[in-house]
C-alpha positions in Angstrom: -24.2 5.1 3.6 -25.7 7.5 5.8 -23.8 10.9 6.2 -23.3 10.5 9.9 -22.2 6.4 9.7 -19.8 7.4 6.8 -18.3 10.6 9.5 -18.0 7.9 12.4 -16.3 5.5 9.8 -13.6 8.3 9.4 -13.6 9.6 12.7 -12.5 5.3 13.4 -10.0 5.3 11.2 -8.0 8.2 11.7 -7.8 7.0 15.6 -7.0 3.4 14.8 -3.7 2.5 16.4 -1.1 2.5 13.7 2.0 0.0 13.8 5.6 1.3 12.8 8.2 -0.8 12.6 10.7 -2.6 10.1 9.9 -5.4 7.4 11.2 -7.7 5.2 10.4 -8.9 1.7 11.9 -12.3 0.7 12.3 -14.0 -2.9 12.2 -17.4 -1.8 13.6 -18.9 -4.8 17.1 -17.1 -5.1 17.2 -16.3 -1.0 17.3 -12.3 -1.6 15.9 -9.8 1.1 14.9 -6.4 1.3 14.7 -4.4 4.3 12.4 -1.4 5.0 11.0 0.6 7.2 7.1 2.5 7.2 5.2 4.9 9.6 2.6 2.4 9.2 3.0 -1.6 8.0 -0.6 -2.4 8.1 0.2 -0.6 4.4 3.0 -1.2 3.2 2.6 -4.7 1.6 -0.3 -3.2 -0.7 2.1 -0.4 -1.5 4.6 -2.3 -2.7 3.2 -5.4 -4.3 0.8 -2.8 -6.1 4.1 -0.9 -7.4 5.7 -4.2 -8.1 2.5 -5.2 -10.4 2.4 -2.8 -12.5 6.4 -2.6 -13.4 7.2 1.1 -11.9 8.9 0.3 -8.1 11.8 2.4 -6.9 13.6 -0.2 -5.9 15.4 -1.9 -9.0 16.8 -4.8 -8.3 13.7 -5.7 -6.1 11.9 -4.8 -9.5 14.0 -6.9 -11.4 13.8 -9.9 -9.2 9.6 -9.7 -9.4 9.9 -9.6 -13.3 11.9 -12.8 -13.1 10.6 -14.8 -10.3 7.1 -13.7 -10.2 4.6 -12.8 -7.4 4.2 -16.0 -6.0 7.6 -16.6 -5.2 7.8 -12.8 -2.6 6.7 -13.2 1.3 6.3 -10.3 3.5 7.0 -10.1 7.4 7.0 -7.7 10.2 10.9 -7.9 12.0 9.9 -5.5 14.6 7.2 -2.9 15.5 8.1 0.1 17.6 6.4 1.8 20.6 4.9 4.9 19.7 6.3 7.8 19.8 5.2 11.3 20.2 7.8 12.9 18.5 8.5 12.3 15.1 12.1 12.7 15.0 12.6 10.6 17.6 10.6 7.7 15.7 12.0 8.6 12.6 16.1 8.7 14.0 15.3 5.2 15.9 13.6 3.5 12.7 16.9 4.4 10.8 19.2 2.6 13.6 16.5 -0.2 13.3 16.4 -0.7 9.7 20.6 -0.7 9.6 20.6 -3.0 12.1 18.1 -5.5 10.1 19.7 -4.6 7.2 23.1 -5.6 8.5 22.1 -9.3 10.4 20.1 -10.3 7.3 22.4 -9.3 4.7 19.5 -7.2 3.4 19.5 -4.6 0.6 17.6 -1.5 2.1 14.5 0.1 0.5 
């Protein structure tokens, strides 16, 4: 790749619009949800099923429920996507009321 094709391919990116908002992972098998929340959820799946593959997520009982269930039985979804926000605190206080809300009408653990 050319210098100035791979400094446009950058320039792209870091202008891409980028989604926040509140998801959900689901262990079909045994009905459990998690709840989270991420500045950007074009991401976040990759994150966590990479974490979740090799053994060492955060989130325990998430974890735990991987180790016994296996990938195959996890499905990802967007709840809710946000406006944008020019002011991080703003975004950042109105993902928190967000994710307790989720958290709350799905009977979700939060991560």
């Amino acid at each position: 790749m050319k210098r100035e094709d791979r400094k446009a391919a950058v320039a792209a990116y870091r202008k891409r619009e980028v989604a926040t908002g509140i998801y959900a992972i689901r262990c079909v098998p045994t009905g459990a949800v998690w709840v989270g929340q991420a500045p950007d959820l074009s991401t976040i799946q990759n994150r966590l099923w990479f974490t979740l593959r090799l053994g060492n997520n955060t989130h325990r009982s998430l974890q735990d429920a991987w180790r016994a269930e296996g990938a195959e039985a996890f499905t990802y979804e967007i709840l809710e996507r946000l406006e944008a926000e020019e002011l991080d605190y703003v975004r950042d206080r109105l993902l928190q009321e967000r994710l307790m809300h989720w958290a709350d009408k799905l009977q979700a653990t939060r991560i």
